[in-house]
C-alpha positions in Angstrom: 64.7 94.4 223.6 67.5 96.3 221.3 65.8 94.3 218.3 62.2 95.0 218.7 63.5 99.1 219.7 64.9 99.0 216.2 62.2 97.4 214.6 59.8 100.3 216.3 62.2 102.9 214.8 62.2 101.5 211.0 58.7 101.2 210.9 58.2 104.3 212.4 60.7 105.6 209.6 58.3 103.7 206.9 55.2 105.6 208.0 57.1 108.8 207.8 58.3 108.0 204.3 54.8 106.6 203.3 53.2 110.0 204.5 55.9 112.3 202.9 55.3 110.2 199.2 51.6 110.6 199.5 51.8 114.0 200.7 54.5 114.8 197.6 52.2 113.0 195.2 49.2 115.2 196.0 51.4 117.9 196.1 52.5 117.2 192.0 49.3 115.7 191.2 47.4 117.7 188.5 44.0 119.0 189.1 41.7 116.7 187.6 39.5 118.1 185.1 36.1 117.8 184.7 34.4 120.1 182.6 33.0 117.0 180.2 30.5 116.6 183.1 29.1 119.7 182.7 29.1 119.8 179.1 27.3 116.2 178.9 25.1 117.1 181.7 23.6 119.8 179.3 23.4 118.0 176.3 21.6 115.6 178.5 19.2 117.6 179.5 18.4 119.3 176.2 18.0 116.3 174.5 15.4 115.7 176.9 13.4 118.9 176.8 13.4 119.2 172.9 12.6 115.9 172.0 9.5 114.1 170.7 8.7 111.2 172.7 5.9 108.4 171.8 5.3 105.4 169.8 4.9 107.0 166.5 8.0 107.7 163.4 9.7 110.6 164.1 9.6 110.1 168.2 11.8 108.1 170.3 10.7 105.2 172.4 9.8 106.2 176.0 12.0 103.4 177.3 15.2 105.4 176.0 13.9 108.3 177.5 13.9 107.1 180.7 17.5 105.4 180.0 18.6 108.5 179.3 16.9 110.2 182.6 18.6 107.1 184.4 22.0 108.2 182.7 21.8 111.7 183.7 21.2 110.9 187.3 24.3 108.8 186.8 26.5 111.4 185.6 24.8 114.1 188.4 25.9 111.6 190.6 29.7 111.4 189.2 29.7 115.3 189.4 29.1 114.9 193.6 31.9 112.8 193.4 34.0 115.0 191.9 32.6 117.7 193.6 33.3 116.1 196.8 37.0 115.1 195.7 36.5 111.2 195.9 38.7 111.0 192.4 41.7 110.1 192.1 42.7 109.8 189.0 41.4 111.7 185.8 40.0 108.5 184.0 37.2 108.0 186.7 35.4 110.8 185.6 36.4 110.4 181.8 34.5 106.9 182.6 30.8 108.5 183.4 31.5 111.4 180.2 32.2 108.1 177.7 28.9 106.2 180.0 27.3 109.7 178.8 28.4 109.5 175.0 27.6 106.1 175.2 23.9 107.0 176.5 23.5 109.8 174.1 24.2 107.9 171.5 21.9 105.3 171.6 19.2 107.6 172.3 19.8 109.2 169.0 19.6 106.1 167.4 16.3 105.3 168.6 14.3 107.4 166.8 11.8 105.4 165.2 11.5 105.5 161.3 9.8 103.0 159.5 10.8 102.0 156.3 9.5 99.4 154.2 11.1 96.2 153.0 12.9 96.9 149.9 13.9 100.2 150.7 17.9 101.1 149.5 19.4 101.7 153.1 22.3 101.1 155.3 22.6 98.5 158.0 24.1 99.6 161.3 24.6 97.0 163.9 25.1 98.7 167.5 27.6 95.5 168.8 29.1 97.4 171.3 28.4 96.4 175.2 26.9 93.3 173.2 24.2 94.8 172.3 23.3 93.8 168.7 25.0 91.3 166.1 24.1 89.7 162.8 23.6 85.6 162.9 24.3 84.1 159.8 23.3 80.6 161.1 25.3 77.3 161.4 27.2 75.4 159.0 30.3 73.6 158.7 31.1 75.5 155.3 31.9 79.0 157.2 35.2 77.4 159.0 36.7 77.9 155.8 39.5 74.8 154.9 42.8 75.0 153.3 41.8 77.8 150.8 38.9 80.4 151.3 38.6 84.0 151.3 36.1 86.3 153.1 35.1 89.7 151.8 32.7 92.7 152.5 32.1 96.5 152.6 32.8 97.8 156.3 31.8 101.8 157.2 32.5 103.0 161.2 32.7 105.8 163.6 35.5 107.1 165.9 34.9 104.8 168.7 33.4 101.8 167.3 34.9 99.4 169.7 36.0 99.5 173.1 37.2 95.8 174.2 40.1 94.4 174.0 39.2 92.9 170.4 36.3 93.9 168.0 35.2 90.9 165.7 33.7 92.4 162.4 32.9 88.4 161.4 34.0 85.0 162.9 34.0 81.8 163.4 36.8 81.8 165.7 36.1 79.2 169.0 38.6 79.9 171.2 37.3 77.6 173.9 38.3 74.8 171.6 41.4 72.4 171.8 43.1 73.3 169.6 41.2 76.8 168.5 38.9 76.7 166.0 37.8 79.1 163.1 38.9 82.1 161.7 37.9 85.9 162.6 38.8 89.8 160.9 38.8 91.3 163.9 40.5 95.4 165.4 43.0 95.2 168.7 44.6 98.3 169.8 44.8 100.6 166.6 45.5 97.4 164.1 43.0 95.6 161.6 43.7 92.0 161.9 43.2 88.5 160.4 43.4 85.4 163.1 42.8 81.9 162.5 43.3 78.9 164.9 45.9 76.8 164.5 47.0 73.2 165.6 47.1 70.4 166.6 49.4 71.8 169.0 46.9 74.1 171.7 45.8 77.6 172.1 48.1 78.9 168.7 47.1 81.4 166.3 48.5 82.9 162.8 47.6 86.4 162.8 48.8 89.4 162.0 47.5 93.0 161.5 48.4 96.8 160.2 46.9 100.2 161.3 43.0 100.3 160.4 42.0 102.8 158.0 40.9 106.5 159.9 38.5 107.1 156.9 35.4 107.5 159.8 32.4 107.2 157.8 33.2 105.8 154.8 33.3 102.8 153.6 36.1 100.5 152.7 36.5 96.6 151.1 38.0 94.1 152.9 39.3 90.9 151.8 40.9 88.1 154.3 42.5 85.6 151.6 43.8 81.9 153.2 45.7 79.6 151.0 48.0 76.9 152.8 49.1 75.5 149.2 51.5 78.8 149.0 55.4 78.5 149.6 54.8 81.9 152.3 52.2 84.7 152.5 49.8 81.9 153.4 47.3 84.7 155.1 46.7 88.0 153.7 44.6 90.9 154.1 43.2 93.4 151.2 41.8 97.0 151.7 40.0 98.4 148.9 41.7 96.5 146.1 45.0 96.6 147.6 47.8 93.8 149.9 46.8 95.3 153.4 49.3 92.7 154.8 50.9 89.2 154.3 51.6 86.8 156.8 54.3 83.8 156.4 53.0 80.8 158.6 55.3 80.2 161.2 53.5 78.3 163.7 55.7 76.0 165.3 55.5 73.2 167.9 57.8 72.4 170.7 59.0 70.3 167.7 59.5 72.4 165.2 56.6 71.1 163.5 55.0 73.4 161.3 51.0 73.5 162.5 48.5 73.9 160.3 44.5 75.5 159.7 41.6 74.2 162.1 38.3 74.8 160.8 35.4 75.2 163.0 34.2 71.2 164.4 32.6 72.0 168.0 31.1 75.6 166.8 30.0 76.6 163.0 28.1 79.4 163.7 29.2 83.1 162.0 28.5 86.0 163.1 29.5 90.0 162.3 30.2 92.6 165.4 30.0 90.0 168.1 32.4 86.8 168.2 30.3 83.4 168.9 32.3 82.3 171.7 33.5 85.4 173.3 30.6 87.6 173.4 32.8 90.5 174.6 34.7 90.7 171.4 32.2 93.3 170.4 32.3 96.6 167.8 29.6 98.6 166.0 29.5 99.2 162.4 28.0 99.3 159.2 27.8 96.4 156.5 27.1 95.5 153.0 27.9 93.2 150.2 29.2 90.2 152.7 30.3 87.4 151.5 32.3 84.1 151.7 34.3 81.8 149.2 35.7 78.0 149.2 38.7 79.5 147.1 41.6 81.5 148.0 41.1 84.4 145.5 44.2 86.6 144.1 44.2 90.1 143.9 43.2 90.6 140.7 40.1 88.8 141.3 39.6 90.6 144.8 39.3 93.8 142.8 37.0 92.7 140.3 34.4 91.5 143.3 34.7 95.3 144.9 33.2 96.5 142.2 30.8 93.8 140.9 27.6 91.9 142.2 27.3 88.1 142.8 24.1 86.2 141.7 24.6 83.4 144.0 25.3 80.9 141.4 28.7 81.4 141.3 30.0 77.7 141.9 32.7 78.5 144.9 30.7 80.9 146.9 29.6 79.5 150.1 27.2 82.4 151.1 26.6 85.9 150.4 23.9 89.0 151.6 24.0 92.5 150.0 22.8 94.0 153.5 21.4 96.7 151.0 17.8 97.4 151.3 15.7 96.6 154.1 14.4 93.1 154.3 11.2 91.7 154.4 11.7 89.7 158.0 15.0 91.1 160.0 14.9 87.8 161.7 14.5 85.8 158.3 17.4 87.1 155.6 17.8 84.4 152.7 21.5 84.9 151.3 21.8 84.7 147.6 22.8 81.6 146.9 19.1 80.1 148.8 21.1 78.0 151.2 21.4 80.2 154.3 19.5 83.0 156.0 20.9 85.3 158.5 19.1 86.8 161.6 19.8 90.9 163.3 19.8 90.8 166.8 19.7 93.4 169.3 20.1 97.0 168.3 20.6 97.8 164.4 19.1 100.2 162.5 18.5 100.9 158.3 19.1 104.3 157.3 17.4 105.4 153.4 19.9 105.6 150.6 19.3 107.6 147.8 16.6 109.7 147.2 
C-alpha cells in the first residue's frame, strides 16, 4: 500500500509540473502575428474585382478565378482559426499567407497572351508543387559516361523552390541499385552537382556552394565531369567562372574507390522536376540548354556562354535555345535533329525585344 501511496504522489507531482510548464510556456510565448492574413486577404480580393476574366488575350481563365475564389475562402478560413486562437505556433498561419502567394501567383501567370511561334520570348516553367517540367525524351546518351559536361542559362525568383531539393535538369534515378544519373540541383541555400556512384549502393559525389541571389537575372551554368583527372573530378562553373571542385572520394567498406553510374534502368531528362522523384521540384526560366560527351575546360566553358551551337558540333549530344516560341510546345526538335523535347504542365513565353 506504501508503494502504490508513493506512486499516487509522484504522479500527482508530474501533473503539477506538466501544468506549471504549459502554463509558463503560454505565459512567455509570443503573440503570434498575423497581419499577412489580412494583407493577402485584400490582395485577394482586389485581384478579383479588377480583373478581366474570359477566354480571350488579355483575360485570365475562369478556372483560376475560381482557384483563386477557392483560395480566399481558404485563407478566411485560417483567419477564424486564428481568430479563434487554435494556433500554436507562428508557422501555421505563415502556411496559408505562402498557400496565398502561392495562389496569387499563378493567377497572375494565367493571363492569356498569345504569341505566335517564332516569337523572341522567355520560357518559364512553373515546377513547383509539380506542376510543370520540360521532357527532353529518352536516351541512353543523357547519363553522361566518364567525361561530359552540361550547360545552360538559368533566371529565378525569391522562392523558386520549396522541397527539400530543386532539380534544374537530371537524370538522376535514385530508386536504382546502385544510383543512377546525374542532376544540378538547389538544397538548403547551396547550388549543387550530384551524380550516382557505385557499385557500392545508395553513394553520391556531390558537392555545392551558395546559389547566386541575382533574382531575376540570368546566370550560366556549367556542371563539368571528367574521371581521367588526378582530383577535381566534378566541378561546377557560374558565368565563366570555377563555382566549385570536388575530389572523388567515394569509398567502399573497402577502401575501394567507386566510380560514375550512368543512367541503365531510367534515360529520361528532364529540367524543374527530377524523373524519379517528382517532388524534387523548382520553377525557373531557361535558355540555351545543352549537353556534351566531353568534359570541357574553362576556357572552353566561357567561349560557349557567349556563343551559339549549330548542332553539328561532333561531341554535342543535344541542345535547345528555349528562345522563341515554338511551333508545337509538345514537339521541340533540338538542334542537332536527333531529339525533341516536350513542356508539360504550367510554363509560359514572355516577348523579348521589341
Amino acid at each position: 500500500m506504501k508503494n502504490h501511496y508513493t506512486l499516487f504522489l509522484l504522479i500527482l507531482l508530474a501533473i503539477a509540473l506538466t501544468e506549471s510548464c504549459t502554463k509558463d510556456s503560454k505565459t512567455v510565448r509570443p503573440p503570434l502575428q498575423f497581419d499577412c492574413l489580412d494583407q493577402k486577404m485584400n490582395e485577394m480580393a482586389a485581384i478579383l474585382d479588377t480583373s478581366a476574366i474570359g477566354d480571350i488575350d488579355g483575360t485570365y481563365p475562369g478556372e483560376e478565378a475560381i482557384n483563386l475564389q477557392k483560395a480566399l475562402i481558404d485563407l478566411q478560413m485560417g483567419k477564424s482559426l486564428a481568430l479563434a486562437d487554435k494556433f500554436v505556433l507562428q508557422y501555421e498561419i505563415d502556411n496559408y499567407c505562402i498557400a496565398a502567394n502561392k495562389a496569387i501567383a499563378d493567377f497572375k501567370n494565367s493571363l492569356q497572351i498569345t504569341l505566335p511561334a517564332g516569337t523572341p520570348a522567355e520560357l518559364q516553367v512553373m515546377g513547383i508543387d509539380r506542376k510543370g517540367r520540360i521532357e527532353f525524351g529518352s536516351d541512353p546518351a543523357y547519363g553522361g559516361s566518364d567525361a561530359f559536361t552540361v550547360e545552360t542559362w538559368i533566371k529565378y525568383n525569391s522562392g523558386f523552390f520549396e522541397s527539400g531539393i530543386g532539380d534544374l535538369v537530371a537524370t538522376f534515378n535514385n530508386t536504382a541499385t546502385p544510383f543512377e544519373g546525374w542532376m544540378i540541383n538547389f538544397m538548403g541555400d547551396n547550388l549543387r552537382a550530384t551524380i550516382g556512384m557505385g557499385p557500392q549502393t545508395s553513394r553520391v559525389l556531390e558537392f555545392g556552394s551558395k546559389y547566386p541571389t541575382n533574382f531575376g537575372e540570368w546566370n550560366h551554368l556549367a556542371m563539368v565531369y571528367d574521371a581521367s583527372l588526378p582530383e577535381g573530378q566534378l566541378k561546377m562553373y557560374l558565368n565563366g567562372k570555377q563555382f566549385f571542385s570536388k575530389t572523388n572520394d567515394i569509398l567502399d567498406n573497402a577502401g575501394v574507390i567507386q566510380q560514375y553510374q550512368p543512367n541503365k534502368q531510367n534515360t529520361n531528362m528532364w529540367a524543374f522536376q527530377e524523373p524519379t522523384d517528382l517532388s524534387r521540384c523548382m520553377t525557373g526560366y531557361m535558355k540555351k540548354f545543352r549537353m556534351w560527351s566531353t568534359a570541357k575546360s574553362i576556357e572552353q566553358v566561357v567561349t560557349l556562354m557567349n556563343s551559339d551551337v549549330t548542332g553539328t558540333e561532333p561531341d554535342l549530344v543535344c541542345a535547345w535555345d528555349f528562345t522563341s516560341v515554338p511551333q508545337n510546345p509538345e514537339n521541340i526538335p533540338d538542334k542537332t535533329g536527333r531529339h525533341n523535347a516536350k513542356l508539360v504542365g504550367k510554363y509560359k513565353w514572355y516577348k523579348t525585344g521589341n
